[in-house]
GUDO-915301 format. One line per 2 residues: for each residue x, y, z of C-alpha. Coordinates in pm, 1 decimal, decimal comma. Example, Ala and Ser with C-alpha at 12.3 -4.5 7.8 and 13.67 -1.06 7.14 Angstrom:
2
1230,0 -450,0 780,0; 1367,0 -106,0 714,0
***
This chain:
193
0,0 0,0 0,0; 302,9 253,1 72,4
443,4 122,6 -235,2; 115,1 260,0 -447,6
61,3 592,7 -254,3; 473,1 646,9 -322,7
400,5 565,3 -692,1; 100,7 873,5 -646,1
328,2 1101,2 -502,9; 597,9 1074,1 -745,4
324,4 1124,7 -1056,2; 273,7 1406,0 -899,0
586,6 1611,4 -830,4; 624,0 1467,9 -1199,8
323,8 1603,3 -1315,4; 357,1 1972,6 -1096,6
591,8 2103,6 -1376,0; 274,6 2008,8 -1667,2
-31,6 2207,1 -1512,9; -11,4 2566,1 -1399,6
-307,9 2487,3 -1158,4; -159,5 2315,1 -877,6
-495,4 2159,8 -758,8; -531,7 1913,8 -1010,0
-218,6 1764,2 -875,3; -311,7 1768,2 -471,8
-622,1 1591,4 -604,1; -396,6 1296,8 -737,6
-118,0 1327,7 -442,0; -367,7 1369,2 -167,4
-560,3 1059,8 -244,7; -647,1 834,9 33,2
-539,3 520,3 -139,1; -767,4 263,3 113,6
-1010,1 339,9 417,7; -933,7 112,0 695,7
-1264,2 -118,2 785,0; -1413,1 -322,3 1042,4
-1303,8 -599,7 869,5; -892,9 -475,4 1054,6
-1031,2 -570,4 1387,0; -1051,1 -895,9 1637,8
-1238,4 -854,5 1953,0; -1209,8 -1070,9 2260,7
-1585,4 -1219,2 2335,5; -1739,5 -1150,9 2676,7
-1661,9 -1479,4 2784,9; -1286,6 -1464,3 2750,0
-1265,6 -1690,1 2458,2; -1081,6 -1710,9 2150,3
-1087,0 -1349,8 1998,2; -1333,4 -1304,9 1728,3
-1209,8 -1158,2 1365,1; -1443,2 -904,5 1283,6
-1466,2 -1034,0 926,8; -1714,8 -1301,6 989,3
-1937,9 -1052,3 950,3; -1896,1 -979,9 627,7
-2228,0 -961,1 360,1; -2417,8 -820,4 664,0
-2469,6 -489,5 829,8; -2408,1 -445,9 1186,9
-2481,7 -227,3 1474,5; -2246,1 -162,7 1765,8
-2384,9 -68,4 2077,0; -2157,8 52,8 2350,8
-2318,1 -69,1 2662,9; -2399,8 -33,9 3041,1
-2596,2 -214,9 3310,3; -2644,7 36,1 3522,6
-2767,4 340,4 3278,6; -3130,6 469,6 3178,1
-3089,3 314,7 2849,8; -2995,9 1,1 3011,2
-3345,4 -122,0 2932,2; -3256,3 -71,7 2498,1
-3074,6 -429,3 2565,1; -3421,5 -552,2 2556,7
-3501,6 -408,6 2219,3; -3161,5 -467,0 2047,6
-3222,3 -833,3 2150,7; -3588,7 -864,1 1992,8
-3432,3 -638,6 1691,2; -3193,0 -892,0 1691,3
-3382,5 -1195,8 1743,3; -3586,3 -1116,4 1418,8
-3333,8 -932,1 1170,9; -3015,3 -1137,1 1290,4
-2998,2 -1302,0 956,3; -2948,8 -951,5 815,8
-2797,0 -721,0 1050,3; -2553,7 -810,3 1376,9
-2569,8 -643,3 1679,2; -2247,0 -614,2 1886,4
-2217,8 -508,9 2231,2; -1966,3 -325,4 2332,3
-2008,9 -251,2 2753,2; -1806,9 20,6 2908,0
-1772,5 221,5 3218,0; -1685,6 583,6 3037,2
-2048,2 719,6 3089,3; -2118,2 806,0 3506,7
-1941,3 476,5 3632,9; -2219,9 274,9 3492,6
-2061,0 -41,0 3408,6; -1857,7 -101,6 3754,7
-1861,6 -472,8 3661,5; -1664,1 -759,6 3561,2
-1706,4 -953,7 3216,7; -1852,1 -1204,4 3464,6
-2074,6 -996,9 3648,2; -2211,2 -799,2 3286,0
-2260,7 -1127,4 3086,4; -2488,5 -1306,6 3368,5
-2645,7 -939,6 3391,4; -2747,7 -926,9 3049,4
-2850,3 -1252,5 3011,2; -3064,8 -1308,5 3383,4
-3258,3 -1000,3 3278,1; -3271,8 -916,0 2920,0
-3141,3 -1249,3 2776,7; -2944,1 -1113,7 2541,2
-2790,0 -1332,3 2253,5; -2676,1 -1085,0 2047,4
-2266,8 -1076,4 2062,4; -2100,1 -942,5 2369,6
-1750,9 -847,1 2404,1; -1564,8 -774,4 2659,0
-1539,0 -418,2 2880,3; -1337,3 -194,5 2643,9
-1311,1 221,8 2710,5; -1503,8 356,4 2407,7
-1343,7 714,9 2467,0; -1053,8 888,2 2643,5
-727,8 818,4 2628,6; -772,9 454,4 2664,0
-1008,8 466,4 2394,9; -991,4 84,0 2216,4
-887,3 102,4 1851,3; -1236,4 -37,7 1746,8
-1390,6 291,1 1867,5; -1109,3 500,6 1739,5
-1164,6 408,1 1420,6; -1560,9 430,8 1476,7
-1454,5 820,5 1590,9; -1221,2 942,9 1357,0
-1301,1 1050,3 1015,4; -1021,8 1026,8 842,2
-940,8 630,9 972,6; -1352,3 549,6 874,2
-1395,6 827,2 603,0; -1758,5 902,1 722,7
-1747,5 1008,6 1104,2; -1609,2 1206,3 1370,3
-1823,5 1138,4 1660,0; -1752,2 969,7 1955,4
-1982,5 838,0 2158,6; -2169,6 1108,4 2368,8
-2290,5 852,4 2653,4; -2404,6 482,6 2663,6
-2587,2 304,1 2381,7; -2472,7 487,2 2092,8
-2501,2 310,9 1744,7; -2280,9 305,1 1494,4
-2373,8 97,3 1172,7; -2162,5 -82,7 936,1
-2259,4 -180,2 594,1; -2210,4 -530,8 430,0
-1814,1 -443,7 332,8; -1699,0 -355,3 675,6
-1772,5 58,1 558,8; -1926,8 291,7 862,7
-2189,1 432,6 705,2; -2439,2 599,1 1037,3
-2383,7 720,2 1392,7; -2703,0 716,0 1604,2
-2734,3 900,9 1949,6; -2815,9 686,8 2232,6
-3217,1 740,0 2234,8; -3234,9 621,0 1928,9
-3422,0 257,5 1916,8; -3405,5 -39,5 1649,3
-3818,6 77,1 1603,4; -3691,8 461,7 1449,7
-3738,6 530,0 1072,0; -3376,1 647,8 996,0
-3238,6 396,7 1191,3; -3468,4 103,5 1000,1
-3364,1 294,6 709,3; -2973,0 325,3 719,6
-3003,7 -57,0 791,8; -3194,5 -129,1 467,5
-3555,4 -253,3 645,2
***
């Protein structure tokens, strides 16, 4: 890939001396060669287990929802997991807990996965407790928050259960605020139901 955007860069010092207008040549040299995509990432399950390559979700879209048990969105859980339950064959739903937002998700990957599933029964993926901002911020959320790693989007999440959606090549194509539910038109929209 360095090799390519080298190859760009040389056309166009090449080039500078052949047009008197010197934009025609930042729009060659300036060209972002690739996007990075979802498909870069693995993520270690809620469980502990084997981490999971992103890429198995490829030729679906998928939602990530940074989570909390302890929040009053907490209750969404129960409407990603019906969304879930009845689209899964079409869109994925990832959950992403963290404790960024008001201390809201004090607990271990234990104590949030036996959470989620005594009261909302969530079987939507869960991975584990991650910071989704800050300076600790996890790559995966980096890359959801900065525009010119994702080429669509520079916001972070503002609090817990933000959406983010990801269309069937691993692109980031929405950002949703956290009131937004599975039930909302733009939302059904930007997910193609």
């Amino acid at each position: 890939m360095d090799y390519i955007k080298t190859v760009f860069i040389m056309l166009g010092s090449l080039l500078s001396g052949l047009f008197a207008d010197k934009s025609e040549i930042n729009a060659i040299t300036s060209h972002d060669v690739a996007k990075g995509s979802l498909y870069e990432f693995k993520m270690t399950p809620l469980d502990g287990g084997k981490p999971i390559d992103l890429s198995v979700y490829k030729g679906k879209k998928v939602v990530i929802l940074n989570t909390a048990s302890k929040c009053g969105f907490t209750k969404q859980y129960a409407d990603w997991e019906a969304f879930y339950e009845k689209h899964g064959d079409k869109v994925v739903v990832l959950g992403f807990p963290a404790n960024n937002f008001g201390g809201q998700e004090p607990g271990s990957n234990q104590e949030i996965a036996e959470f989620c599933q005594k009261n909302f029964g969530v079987s939507f993926p869960m991975f584990e407790k991650i910071d989704v901002v800050g300076e600790n911020q996890h790559p995966l959320y980096k890359w959801l928050s900065t525009k010119s790693l994702n080429g669509f989007n520079d916001k972070e999440p503002t609090w817990n259960f933000c959406k983010y959606v990801v269309d069937e090549k691993g692109n980031l194509t929405h950002f949703f605020a956290s009131k937004i539910k599975p039930d909302d038109k733009e939302f059904l929209k930007a997910v193609g139901l």
